[in-house]
N, C-alpha and C positions, 0 to 999 in steps of 0.2 A: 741951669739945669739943677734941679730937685735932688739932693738923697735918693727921693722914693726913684725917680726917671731913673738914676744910674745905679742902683738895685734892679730895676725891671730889665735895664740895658744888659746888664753882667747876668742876668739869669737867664732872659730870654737868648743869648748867645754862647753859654753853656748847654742850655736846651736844644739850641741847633746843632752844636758840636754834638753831643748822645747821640742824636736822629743820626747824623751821617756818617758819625763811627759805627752805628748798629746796623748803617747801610753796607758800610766796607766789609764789615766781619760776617756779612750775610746770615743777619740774626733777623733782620726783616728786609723782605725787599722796596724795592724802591716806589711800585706803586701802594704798598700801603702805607710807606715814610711820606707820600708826596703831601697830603693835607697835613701832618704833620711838619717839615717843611715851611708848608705855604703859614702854617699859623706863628712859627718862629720868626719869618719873616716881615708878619704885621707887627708882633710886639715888638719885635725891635723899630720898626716905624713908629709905631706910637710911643716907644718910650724918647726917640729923639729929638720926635714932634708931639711934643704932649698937646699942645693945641687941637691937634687932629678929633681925637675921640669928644671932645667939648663943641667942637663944631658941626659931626656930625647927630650930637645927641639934641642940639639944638632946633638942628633943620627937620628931625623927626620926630619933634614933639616934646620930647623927656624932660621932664625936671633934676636931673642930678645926671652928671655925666657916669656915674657910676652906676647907676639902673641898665643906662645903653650901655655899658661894657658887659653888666650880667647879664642882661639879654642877648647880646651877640654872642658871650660867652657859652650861653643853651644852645643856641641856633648852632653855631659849630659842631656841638654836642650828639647833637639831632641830627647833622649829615652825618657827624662820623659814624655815627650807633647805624644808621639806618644804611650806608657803605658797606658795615662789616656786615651786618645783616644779607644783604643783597649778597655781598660773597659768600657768608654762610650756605647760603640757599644753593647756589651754584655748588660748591663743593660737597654738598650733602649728595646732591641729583648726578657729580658725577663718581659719587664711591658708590653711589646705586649701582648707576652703568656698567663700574669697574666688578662689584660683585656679582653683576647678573654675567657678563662674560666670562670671569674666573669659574663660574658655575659652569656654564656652558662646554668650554675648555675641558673642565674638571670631567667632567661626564665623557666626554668625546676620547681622551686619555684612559679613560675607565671601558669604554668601550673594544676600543680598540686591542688593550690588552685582556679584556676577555677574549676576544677573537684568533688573537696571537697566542693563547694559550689552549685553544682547541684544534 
């Protein structure tokens, strides 16, 4: 095993440790640690088996196993961006929701105690 493997070993397994101490202190939950998580858990794969990432960059073409790391490294990139994305969207559509009923409420409150005051 390489320096460089057990650099990536002791970082990628301090990186898991953050993720699920920021799980326990509920500073993030646990579905948005999960891809987080899951990506802790390949690098520590590939740093035990450095083989791995030279075999798959092989089988898919690549000249330098370090292209297919930065490629897979975008691609990850690109789910996470487009995950948060997708939850953005969700949470945007439901403080819609939440202000259009807050509104609603609000008026019906307003109502009522015009009514209670005549």
């Amino acid at each position: 095993m390489s320096v460089l493997s057990i650099v990536m070993l002791v970082a990628s397994i301090f990186f898991l440790y953050l993720v699920i101490r920021n799980i326990n202190k509920n500073n993030i939950l646990f579905e948005q640690a999960f891809m987080w998580i899951v990506i802790s858990l390949i690098l520590i794969v590939i740093a035990v088996f450095d083989t791995i990432p030279g075999y798959f960059a092989r089988l898919l073409g690549f000249e330098l196993t370090s292209n297919f790391l930065l490629s897979l490294t975008i691609f990850f990139l690109l789910v996470i961006a487009f995950l948060q994305t997708m939850t953005l969207s969700k949470q945007k559509e439901q403080i819609k929701h939440l202000v259009q009923e807050l509104s609603i409420l609000k008026s019906h409150v307003e109502m009522k105690e015009e009514n209670n005051e005549q």
